[in-house]
C-alpha positions as CSV (number, residue, x, y, z in Angstrom):
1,X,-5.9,-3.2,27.0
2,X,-8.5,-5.5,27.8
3,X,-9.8,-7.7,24.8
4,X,-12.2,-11.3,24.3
5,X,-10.2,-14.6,23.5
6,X,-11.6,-16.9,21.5
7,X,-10.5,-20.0,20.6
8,X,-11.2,-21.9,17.6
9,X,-9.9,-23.0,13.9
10,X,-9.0,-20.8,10.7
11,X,-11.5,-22.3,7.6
12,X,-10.0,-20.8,4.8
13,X,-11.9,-23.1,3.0
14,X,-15.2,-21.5,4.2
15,X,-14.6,-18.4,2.5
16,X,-12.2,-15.7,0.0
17,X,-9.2,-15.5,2.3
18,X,-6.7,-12.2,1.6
19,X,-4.0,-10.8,3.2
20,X,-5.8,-9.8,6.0
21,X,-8.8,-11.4,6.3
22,X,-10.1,-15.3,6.9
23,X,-12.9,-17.5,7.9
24,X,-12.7,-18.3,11.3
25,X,-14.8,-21.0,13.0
26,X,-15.2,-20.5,17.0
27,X,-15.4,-23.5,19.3
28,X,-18.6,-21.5,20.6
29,X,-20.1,-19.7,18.1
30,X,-21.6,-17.1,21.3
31,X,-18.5,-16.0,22.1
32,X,-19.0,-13.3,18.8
33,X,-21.9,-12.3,20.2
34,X,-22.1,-9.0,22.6
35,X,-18.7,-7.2,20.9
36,X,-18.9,-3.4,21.2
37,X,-19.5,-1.9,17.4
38,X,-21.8,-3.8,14.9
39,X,-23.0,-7.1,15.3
40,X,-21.2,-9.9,14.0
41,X,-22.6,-11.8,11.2
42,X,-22.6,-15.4,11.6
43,X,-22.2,-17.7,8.3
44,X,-23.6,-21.1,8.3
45,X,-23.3,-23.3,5.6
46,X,-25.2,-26.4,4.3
47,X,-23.1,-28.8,6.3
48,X,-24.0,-26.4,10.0
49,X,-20.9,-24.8,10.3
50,X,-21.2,-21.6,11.2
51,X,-17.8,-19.0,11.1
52,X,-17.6,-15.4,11.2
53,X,-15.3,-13.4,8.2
54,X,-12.3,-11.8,10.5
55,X,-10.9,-8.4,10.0
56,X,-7.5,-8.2,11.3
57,X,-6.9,-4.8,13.2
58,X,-4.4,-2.1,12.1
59,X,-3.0,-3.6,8.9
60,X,-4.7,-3.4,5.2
61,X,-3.2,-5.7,2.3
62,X,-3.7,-5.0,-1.5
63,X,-6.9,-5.8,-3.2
64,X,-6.8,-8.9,-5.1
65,X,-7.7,-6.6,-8.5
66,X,-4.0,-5.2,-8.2
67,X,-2.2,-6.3,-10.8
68,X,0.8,-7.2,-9.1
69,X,1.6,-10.9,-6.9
70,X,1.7,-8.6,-3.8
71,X,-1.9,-9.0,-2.8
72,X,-1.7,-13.4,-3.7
73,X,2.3,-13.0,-1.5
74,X,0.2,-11.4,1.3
75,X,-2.8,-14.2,0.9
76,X,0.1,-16.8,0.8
77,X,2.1,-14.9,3.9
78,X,-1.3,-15.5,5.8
79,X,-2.2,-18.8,5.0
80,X,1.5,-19.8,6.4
81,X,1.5,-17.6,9.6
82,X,-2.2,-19.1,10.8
83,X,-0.4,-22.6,10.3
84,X,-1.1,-24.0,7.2
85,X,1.4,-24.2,4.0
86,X,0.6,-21.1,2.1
87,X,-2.7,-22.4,0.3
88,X,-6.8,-20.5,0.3
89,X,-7.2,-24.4,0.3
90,X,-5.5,-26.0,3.1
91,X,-6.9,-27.7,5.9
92,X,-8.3,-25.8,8.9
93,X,-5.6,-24.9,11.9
94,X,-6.3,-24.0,15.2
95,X,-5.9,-20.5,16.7
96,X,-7.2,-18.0,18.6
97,X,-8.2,-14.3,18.2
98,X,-8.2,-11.2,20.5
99,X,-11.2,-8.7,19.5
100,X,-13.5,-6.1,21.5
101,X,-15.3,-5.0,18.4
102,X,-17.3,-5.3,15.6
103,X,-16.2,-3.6,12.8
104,X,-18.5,-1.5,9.9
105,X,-18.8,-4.9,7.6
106,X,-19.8,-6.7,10.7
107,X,-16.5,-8.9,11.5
108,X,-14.7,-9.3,14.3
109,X,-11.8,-7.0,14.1
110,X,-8.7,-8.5,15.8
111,X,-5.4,-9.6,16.5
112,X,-4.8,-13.2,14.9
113,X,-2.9,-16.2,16.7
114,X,-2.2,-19.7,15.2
115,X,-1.7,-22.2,17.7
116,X,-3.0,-23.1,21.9
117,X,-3.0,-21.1,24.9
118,X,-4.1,-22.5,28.1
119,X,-6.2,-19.2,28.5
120,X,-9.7,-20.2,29.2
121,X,-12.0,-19.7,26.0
122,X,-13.9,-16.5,26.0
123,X,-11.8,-14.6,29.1
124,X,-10.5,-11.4,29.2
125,X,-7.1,-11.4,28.8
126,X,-4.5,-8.0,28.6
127,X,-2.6,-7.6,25.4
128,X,0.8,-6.2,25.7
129,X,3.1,-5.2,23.3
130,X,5.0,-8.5,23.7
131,X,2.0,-10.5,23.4
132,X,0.9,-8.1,20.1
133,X,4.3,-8.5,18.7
134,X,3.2,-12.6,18.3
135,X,0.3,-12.0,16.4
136,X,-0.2,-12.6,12.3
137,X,-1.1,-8.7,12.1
138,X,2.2,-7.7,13.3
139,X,4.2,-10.3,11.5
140,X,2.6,-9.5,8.0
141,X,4.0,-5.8,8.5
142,X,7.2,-6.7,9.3
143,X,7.6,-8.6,5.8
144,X,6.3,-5.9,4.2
145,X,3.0,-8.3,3.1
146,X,0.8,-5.1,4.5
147,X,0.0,-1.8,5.1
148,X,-0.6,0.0,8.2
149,X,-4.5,1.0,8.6
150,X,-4.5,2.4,12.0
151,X,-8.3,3.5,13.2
152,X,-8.8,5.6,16.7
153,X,-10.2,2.7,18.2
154,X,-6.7,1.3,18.4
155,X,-4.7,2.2,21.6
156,X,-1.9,4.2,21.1
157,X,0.6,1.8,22.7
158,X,-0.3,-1.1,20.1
159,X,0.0,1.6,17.4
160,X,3.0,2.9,17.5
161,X,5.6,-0.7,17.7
162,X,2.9,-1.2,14.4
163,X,4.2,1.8,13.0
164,X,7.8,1.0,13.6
165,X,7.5,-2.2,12.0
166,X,6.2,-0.7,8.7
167,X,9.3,1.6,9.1
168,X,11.5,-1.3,9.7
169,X,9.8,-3.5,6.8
170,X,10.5,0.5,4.5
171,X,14.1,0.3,5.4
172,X,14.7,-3.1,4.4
173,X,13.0,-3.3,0.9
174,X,10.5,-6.0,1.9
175,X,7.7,-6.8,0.2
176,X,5.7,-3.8,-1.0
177,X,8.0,-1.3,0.1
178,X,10.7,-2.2,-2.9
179,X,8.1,-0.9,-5.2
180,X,5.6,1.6,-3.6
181,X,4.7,4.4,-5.1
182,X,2.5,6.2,-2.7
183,X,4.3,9.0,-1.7
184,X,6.0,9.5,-5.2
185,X,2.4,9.7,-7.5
186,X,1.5,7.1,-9.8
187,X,-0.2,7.5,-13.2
188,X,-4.1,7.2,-13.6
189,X,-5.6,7.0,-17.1
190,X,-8.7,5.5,-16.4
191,X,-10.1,1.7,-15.0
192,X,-7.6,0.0,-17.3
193,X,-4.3,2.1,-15.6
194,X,-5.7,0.0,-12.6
195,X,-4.3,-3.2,-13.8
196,X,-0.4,-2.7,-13.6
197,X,-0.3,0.4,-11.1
198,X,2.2,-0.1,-8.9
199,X,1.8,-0.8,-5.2
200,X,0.1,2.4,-3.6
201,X,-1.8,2.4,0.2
202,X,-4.7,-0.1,-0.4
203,X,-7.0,3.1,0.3
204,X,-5.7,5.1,-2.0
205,X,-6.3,2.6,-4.8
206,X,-9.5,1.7,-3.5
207,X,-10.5,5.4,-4.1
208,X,-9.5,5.0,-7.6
209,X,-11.0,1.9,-8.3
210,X,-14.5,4.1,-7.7
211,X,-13.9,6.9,-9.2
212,X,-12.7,5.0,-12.1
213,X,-16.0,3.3,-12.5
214,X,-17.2,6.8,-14.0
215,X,-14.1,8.8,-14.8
216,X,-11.1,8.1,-16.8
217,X,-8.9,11.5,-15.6
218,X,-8.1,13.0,-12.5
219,X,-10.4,15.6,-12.7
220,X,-12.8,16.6,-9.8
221,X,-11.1,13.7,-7.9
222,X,-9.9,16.1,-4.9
223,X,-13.6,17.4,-4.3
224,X,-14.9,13.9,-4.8
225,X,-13.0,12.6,-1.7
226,X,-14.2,15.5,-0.1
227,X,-17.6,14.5,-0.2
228,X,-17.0,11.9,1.0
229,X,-16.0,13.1,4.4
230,X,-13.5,10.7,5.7
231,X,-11.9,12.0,9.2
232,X,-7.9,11.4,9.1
233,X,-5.6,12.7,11.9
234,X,-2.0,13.0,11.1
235,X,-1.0,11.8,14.5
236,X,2.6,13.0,15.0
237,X,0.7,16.9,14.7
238,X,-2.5,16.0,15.9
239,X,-4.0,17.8,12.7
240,X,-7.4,16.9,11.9
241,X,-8.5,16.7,8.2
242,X,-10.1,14.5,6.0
243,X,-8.4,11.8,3.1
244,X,-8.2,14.6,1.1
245,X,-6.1,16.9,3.1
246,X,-3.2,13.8,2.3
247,X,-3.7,13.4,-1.5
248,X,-2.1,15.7,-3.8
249,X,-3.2,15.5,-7.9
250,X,-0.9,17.0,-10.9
251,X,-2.3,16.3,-14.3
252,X,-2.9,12.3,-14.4
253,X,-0.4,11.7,-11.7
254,X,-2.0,10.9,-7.8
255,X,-0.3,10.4,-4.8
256,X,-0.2,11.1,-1.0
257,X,1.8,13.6,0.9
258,X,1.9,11.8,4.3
259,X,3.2,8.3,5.2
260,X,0.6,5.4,6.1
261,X,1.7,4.6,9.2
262,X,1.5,8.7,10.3
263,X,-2.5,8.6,9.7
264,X,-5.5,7.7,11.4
265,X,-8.9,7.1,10.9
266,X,-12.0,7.6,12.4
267,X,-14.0,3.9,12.5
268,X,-17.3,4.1,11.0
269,X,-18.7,2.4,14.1
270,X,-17.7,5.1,16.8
């Protein structure tokens, strides 16, 4: 799997870092430019630094809404693993990140790497499972600070050591897996049953946070995601569906019949 170093150094500063995303300035700005996908936006601020927002491939961290410290534990997880000491405000580090694509939001999406290589800046380099294994993306799912968020542009043989880190991350009790509740329903009653729900896949909550905006029961939910046409796969079948084939609602209680790390999505930008 062929992707595009490039070198440079993580501005958290520059930005609203997460649990999965950051500001990232390159040493050469053009090396962003000609990814497959959408074009990636370019920030510049009013002291001419110019970063792009990253988007780090096959994980997805809660939104910082949630009202539970697992979304700030994945923000703080992050700031650490890209070399700083857990802060949104600590100095810029160096690193590196391995992309072929823009994603949907126009950000490089990527596997993350604090640190130096003696790579040359914008080659081509293969990433191996070893090599993947090093990255911030797989680290944060072993600790349980993320979700899988697997898309078909990912190749198979990165996927699936992803996948058995979530399970590995599951069987331990780490992180969010102590207290998800995706596969055993949580309770909706509205925009304000948003605050304390407990952890739940990121996309799953996401839904609700929209529908919420209009609707205060479960009602009409099911044909809502319908609508809105979103292509999953359950990979270990093959089966082909939409969101809504994996979401099950009873009364005011929601949840989702398949694991995270068994689905795929179809990216927006293929």
């Amino acid at each position: 799997m062929s992707f595009r170093l490039i070198k440079g150094v993580f501005a958290p500063r520059l930005g609203r870092p997460d649990g999965d995303s950051v500001r990232f300035k390159p040493n050469n700005i053009n090396r962003v430019k000609g990814l497959k996908g959408k074009k990636i936006k370019i920030y510049k601020n009013s002291a001419g630094e110019r970063s792009v927002q990253l988007r780090y491939e096959g994980i997805d961290t809660m939104e910082k809404a949630a009202a539970t410290p697992y979304s700030s534990d994945a923000t703080k997880e992050n700031m650490k693993l890209i070399g700083g000491p857990g802060n949104v405000n600590q100095p810029d580090t160096t690193g590196y990140i391995l992309t072929r694509r823009g994603g949907p939001n126009n950000r490089p999406i990527c596997f993350v790497y604090a640190g130096t290589t003696s790579e040359s800046d914008g080659s081509s380099v293969y990433l191996d499972v070893a090599r993947m294994k090093q990255s911030v993306n797989y680290k944060l799912l072993l600790r349980g600070h993320a979700y899988p968020m697997f898309y078909n542009t990912l190749f198979a043989d990165l996927r699936e050591p992803m996948a058995d880190a979530v399970v590995r991350a599951w069987q331990d009790d780490k992180g969010v897996w102590a207290v998800d509740r995706t596969m055993t329903g949580v309770t909706f009653s509205g925009e304000a049953s948003l605050d304390d729900m407990p952890p739940i896949f990121p996309k799953l909550w996401r839904r609700l946070k929209e529908w919420a905006a209009h609707k205060s029961t479960l009602n009409g939910f099911i044909d809502w995601l319908a609508a809105k046409n979103e292509h999953t796969e359950i990979i270990y079948s093959a089966h082909d569906g939409q969101f809504e084939d994996v979401v099950q609602v009873s009364g005011n209680q929601v949840w989702m019949t398949e694991w995270p790390e068994d689905l795929k999505f179809r990216s927006q930008g293929t």
